[in-house]
C-alpha positions in Angstrom: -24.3 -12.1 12.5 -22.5 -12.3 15.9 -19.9 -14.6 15.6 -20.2 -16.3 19.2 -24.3 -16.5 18.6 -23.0 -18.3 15.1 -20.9 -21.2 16.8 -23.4 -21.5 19.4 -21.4 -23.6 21.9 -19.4 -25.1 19.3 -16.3 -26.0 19.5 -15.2 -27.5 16.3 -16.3 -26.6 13.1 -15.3 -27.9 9.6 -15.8 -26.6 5.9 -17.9 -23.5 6.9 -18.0 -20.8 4.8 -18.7 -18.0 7.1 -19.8 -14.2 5.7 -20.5 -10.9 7.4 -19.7 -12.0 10.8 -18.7 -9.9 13.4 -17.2 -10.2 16.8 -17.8 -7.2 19.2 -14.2 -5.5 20.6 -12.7 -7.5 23.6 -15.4 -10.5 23.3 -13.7 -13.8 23.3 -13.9 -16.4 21.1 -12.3 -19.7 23.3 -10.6 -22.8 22.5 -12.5 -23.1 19.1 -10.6 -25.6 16.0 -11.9 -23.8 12.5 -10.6 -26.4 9.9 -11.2 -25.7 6.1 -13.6 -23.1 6.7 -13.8 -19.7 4.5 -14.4 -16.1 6.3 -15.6 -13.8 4.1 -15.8 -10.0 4.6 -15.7 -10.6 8.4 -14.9 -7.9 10.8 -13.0 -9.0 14.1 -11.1 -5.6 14.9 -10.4 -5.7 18.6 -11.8 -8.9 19.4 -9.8 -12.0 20.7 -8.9 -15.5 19.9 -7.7 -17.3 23.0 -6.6 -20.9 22.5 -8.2 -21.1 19.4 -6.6 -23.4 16.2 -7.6 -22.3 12.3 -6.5 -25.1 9.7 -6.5 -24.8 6.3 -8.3 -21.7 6.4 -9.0 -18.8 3.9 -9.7 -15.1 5.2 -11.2 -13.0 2.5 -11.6 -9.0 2.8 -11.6 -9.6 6.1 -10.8 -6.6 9.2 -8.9 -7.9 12.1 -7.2 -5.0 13.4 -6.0 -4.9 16.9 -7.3 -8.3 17.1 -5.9 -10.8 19.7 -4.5 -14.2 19.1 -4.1 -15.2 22.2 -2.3 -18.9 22.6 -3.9 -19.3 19.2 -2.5 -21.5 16.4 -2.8 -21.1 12.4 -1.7 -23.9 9.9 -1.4 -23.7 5.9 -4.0 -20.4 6.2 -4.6 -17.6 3.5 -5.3 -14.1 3.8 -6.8 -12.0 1.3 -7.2 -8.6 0.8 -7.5 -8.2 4.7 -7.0 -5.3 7.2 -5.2 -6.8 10.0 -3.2 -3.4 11.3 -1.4 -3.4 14.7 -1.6 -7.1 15.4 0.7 -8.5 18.1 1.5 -11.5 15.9 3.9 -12.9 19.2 0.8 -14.0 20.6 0.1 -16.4 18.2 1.2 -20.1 19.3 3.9 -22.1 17.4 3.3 -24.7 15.2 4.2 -27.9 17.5 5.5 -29.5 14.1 7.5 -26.6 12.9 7.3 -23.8 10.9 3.3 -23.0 10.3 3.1 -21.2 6.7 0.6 -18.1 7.0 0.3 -16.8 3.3 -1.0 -12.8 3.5 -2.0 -11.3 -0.4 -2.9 -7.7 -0.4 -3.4 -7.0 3.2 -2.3 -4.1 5.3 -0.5 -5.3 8.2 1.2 -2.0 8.9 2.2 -1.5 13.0 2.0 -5.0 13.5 4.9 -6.8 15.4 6.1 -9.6 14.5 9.2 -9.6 17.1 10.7 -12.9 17.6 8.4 -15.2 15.5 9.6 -17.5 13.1 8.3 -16.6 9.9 10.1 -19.5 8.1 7.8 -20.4 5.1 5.3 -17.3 5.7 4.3 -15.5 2.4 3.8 -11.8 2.3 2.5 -10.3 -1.3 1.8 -6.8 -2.5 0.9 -6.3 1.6 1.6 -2.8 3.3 4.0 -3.7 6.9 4.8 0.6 7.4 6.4 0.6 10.7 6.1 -2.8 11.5 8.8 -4.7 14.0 10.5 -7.2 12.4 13.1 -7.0 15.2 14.9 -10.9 16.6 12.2 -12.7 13.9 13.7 -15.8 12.3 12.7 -14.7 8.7 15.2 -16.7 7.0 14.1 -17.8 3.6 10.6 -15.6 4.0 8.5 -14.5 0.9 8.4 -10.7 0.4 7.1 -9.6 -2.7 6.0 -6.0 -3.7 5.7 -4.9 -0.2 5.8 -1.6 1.2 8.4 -2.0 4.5 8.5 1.9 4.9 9.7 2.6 8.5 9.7 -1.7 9.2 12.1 -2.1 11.9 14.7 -4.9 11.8 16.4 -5.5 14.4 18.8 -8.6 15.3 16.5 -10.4 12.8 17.4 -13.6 10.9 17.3 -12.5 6.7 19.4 -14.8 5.3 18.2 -15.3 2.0 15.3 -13.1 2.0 14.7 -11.7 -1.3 14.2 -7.7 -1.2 14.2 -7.4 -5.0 10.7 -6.4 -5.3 10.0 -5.0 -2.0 10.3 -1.1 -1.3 11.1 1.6 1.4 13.1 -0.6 3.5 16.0 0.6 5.5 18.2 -0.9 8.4 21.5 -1.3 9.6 22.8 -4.4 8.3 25.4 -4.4 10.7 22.8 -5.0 13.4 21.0 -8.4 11.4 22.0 -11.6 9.6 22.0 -10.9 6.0 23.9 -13.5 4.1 22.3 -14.0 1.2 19.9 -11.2 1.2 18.8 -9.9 -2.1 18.3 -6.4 -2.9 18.1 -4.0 -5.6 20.7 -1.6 -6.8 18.6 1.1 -5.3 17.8 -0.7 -2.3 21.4 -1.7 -1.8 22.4 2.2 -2.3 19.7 2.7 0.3 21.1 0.8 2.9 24.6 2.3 2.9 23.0 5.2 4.4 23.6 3.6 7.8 27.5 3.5 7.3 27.1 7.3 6.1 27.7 6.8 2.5 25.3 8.5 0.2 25.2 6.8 -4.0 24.4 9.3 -6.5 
């Protein structure tokens, strides 16, 4: 079903559990507050999200890619086992009350940019980010487990006290981001001396 047909003028909807719905590439879905509601197997690839506000909500095998989030605003939401590739996630609007905790479990985010956004409290498990821009995002403290971060580019970025220990394929200049803290393997540490020319055997 057509997304925009389903909330048929609405503009507030609560507890839904919404499944197979689709929203067509570069139709807009507008100043719309989804709290508690579940989106199951949706696809939304290339659509857009302008002024929109999800709360408490759970994405399953969902397919977002190249989607827009125009001005919109998530709180305490879940993804699972989504496709959500080349996402501008700097569109997205800030939590007025701080940090807004986005949790992503098995998703493939890879080419998304998350330049510049706090990611303070956000979650990211077993999720592929290959070439993803991590570059001037405060991502202090963030959850990164069993990720793939081939080709992710940090840059000026905030990763004190990030935990690399189970992540793999990362490599940046640590001279070039805030690290104190940072945990990394002995192979991951080995990796990243590359950038000052030493090589670990």
């Amino acid at each position: 079903m057509d997304l925009i047909e389903l909330l048929d003028d609405r503009d507030y909807l609560s507890g839904e559990e919404i499944r197979g719905a689709h929203l067509e590439p570069v139709r807009t879905v507008r100043g719309v507050t989804f709290e508690a509601c579940t989106f199951v197997g949706c696809v939304f690839d290339e659509g857009i999200f302008r002024s929109c506000e999800f709360i408490d909500c759970r994405f399953d095998s969902c397919s977002l890619s190249m989607t827009k989030l125009i001005s919109t605003e998530f709180n305490d939401c879940v993804f699972t086992d989504c496709k959500a590739m080349s996402v501008n996630w700097t569109q997205i609007r800030p939590n007025q009350v701080g940090a807004a905790p986005l949790t992503f479990e098995g998703c493939k985010l890879s080419y998304g940019s998350f330049n510049g956004v706090n990611l303070r409290g956000w979650s990211f498990k077993r999720c592929e980010l290959v070439d993803a821009d991590f570059s001037e995002a405060k991502a202090q403290g963030v959850n990164l487990i069993e990720c793939d971060l081939k080709q992710a580019r940090f840059i000026n970025a905030d990763l004190r006290g990030v935990d690399l220990r189970s992540s793999y394929n990362y490599f940046f200049d640590v001279r070039d981001n805030r690290v104190a803290g940072l945990q990394v393997t002995l192979d991951g540490g080995a990796n990243l001396l590359r950038a000052f020319g030493i090589a670990v055997d």
